[in-house]
C-alpha positions in Angstrom: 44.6 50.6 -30.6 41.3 48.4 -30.9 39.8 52.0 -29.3 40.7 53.3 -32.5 39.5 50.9 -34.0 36.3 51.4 -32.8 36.3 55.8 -32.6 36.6 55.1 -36.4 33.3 53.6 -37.0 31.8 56.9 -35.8 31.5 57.4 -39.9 28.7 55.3 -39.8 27.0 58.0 -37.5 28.0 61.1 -39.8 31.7 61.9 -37.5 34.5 60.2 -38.6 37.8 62.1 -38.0 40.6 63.5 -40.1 43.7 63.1 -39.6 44.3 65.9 -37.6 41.2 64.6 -34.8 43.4 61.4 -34.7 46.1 63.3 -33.5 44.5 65.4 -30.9 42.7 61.8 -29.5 45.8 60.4 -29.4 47.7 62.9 -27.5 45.0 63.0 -25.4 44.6 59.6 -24.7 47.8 58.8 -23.9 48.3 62.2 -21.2 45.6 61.4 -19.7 46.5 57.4 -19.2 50.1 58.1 -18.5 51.6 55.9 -20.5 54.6 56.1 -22.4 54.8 57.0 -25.8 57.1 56.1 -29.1 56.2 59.4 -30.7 56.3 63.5 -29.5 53.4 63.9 -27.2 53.6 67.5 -28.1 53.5 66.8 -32.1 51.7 63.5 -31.7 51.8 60.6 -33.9 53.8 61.1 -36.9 53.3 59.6 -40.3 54.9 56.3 -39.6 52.6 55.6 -37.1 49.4 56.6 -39.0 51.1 54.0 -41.5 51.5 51.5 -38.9 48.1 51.7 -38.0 46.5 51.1 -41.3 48.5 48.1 -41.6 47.8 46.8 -38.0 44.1 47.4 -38.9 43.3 47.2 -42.8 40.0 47.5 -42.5 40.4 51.4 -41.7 41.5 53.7 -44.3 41.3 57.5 -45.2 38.8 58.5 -47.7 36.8 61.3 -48.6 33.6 61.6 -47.5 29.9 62.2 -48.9 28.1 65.2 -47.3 24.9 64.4 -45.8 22.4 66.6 -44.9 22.3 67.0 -40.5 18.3 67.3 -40.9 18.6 64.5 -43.1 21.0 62.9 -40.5 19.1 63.1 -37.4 16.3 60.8 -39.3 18.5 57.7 -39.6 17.7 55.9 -36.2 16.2 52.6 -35.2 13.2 54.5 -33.5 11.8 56.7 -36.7 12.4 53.3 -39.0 10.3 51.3 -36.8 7.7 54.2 -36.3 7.9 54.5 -40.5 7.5 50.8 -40.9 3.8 50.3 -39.4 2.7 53.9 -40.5 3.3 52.3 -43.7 1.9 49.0 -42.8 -1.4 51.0 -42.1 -1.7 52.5 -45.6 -1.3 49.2 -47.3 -4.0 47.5 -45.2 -6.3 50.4 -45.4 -5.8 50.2 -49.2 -5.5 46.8 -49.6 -1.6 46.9 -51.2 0.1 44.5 -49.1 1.0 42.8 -52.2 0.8 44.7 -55.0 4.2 46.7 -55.1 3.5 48.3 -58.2 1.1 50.3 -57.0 2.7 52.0 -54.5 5.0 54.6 -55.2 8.4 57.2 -53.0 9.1 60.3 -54.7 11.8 62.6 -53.6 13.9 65.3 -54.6 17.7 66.2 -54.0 19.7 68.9 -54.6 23.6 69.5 -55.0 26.0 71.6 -56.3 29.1 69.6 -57.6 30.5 70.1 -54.4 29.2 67.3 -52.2 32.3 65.1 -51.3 34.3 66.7 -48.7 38.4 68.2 -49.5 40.0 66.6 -46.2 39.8 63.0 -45.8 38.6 61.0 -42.5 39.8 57.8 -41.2 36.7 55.3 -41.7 36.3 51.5 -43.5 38.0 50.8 -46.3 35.0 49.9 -48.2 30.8 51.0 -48.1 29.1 54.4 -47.9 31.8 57.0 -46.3 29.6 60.3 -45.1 30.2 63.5 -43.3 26.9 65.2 -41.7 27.5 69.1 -42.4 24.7 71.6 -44.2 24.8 71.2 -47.8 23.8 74.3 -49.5 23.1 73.1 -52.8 20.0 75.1 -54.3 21.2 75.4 -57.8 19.9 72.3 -59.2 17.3 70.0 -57.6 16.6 66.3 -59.5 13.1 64.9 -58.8 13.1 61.3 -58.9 10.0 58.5 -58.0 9.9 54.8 -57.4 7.9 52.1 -57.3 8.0 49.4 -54.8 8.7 46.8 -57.3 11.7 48.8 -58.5 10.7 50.7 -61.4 11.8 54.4 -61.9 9.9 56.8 -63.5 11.6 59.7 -65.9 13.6 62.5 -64.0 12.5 65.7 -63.8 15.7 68.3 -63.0 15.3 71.9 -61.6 17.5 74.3 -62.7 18.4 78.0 -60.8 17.4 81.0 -62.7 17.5 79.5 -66.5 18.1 76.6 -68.6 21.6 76.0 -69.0 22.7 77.8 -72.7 24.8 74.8 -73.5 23.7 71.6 -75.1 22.1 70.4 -71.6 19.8 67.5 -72.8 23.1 66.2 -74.9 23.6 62.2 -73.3 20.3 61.9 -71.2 17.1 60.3 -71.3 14.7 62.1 -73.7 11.7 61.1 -71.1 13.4 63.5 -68.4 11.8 66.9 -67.9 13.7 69.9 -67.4 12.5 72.8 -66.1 13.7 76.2 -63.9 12.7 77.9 -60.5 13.9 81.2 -59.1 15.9 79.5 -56.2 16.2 75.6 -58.3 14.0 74.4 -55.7 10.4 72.2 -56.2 7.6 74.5 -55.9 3.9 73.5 -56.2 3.5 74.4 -59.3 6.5 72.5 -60.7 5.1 69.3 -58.6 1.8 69.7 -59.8 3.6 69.5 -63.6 5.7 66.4 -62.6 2.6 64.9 -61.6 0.8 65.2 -64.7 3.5 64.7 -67.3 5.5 61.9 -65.5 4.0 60.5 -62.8 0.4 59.9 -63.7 1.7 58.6 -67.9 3.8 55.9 -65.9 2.2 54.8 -62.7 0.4 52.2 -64.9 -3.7 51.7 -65.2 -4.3 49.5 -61.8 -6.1 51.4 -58.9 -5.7 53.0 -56.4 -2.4 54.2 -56.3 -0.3 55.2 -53.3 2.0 58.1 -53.8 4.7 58.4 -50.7 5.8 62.4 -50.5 8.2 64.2 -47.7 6.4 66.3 -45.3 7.2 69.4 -47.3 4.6 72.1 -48.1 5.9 73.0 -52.1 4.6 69.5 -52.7 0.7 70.3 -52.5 -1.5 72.6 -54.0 -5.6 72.6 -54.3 -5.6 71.7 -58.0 -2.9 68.5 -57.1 -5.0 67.6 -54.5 -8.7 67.4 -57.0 -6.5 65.6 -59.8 -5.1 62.8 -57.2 -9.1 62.1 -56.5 -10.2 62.2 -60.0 -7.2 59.8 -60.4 -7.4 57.6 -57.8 -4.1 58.6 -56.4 -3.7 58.7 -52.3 -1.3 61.3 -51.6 0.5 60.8 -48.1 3.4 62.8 -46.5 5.9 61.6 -44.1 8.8 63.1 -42.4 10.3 59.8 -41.7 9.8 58.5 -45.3 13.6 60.4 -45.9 14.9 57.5 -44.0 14.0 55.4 -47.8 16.2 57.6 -50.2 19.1 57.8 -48.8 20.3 55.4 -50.7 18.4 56.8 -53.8 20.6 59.2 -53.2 24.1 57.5 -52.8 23.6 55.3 -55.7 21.6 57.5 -58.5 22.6 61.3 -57.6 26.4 60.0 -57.6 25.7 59.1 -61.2 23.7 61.9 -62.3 26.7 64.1 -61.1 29.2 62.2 -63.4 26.9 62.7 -66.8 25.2 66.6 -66.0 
């Protein structure tokens, strides 16, 4: 059982099974070991003994899980952190940062659907950040979100498909957010070069220079984004690895934004 135990802190890599993978482990693990079994090898464990293992190990429990993105996924590892970590060493000593958080600033952006938690449930710890990896088509809505080191959030912007919703869609939010539409509800460079000058540049305060930390994604920068960032002092820098910093951006603050859009 302790092999159980331990199959179920796959979730923490982005597997965790269902019920059903229990089963087939099981059976398989006890054909192959030869040993006797209280339960139809051919069926495999029944409900009584899912129930007995839950209470023979209460730290494992089926829940449903978040969907996280495999690209996404396959960035979460010891190596890319440490690589991360003195790439972004290097920019604060070249600008002289080290200790001024507030100047240095992560944006990001996210994109979901309403349908992000998985329908079956997997056997994983009772408690903490439950995810699936899977691809997660969610193109309808993107939110935009930055952050400074020191903690501060600037205003959302949110990226509708198509059009602006026709219902009251500002109704409960922030009026500081910008809303605004692309044909697929992805950023473009034209949306990100209007996120830069009405939220990011009104609230990344006076002090000079400032970093700005981007993924390496090409809808981000345009000429005219790259002139206004030198006029303004901003240093613009994309990273792959710099997803590794919002996942849990995302966990904490897209969960929410689901519950009041």
């Amino acid at each position: 059982m302790e092999q159980i135990s331990e199959e179920g802190s796959n979730e923490g890599q982005g597997f965790p099974m269902t019920r059903k993978m229990v089963r087939c482990y099981i059976q398989e693990m006890y054909k192959a070991s030869g040993r006797t079994s209280l339960f139809n090898l051919d069926k495999g464990p029944s409900d009584k003994w899912f129930r007995k293992l839950k209470k023979d190990y209460p730290q494992l429990a089926f829940r449903k899980p978040q969907s996280q993105d495999r690209g996404r996924g396959r960035m979460s590892n010891k190596k890319v952190a440490g690589e991360f970590f003195q790439f972004w060493r290097d920019i604060l000593e070249k600008h002289s940062l080290l200790d001024k958080p507030s100047q240095l600033f992560n944006c990001d952006e996210t994109g979901w659907s309403g349908k992000e938690s998985g329908r079956r449930k997997v056997l994983g710890p009772r408690t903490g950040f439950l995810y699936q990896q899977k691809p997660i088509d969610a193109d309808h809505m993107t939110a935009h979100l930055c952050v400074s080191a020191d903690g501060r959030f600037m205003p959302t912007m949110i990226i509708f498909k198509g059009s602006l919703p026709h219902r009251n869609y500002k109704d409960g939010l922030p009026g500081s957010w910008l809303f605004s539409t692309s044909e697929s509800g992805y950023m473009d460079s034209e949306l990100f070069y209007q996120w830069f000058i009405r939220i990011f540049l009104p609230n990344c305060g006076r002090a000079r220079p400032v970093v700005l930390l981007m993924d390496n994604h090409d809808s981000h920068i345009s000429l005219h984004l790259v002139e206004k960032a030198r006029e303004e002092q901003v240093q613009l820098y994309k990273s792959l690895i710099n997803r590794i910093l919002f996942q849990l951006l995302n966990i904490d603050n897209i969960s929410q934004m689901n519950l009041i859009i």
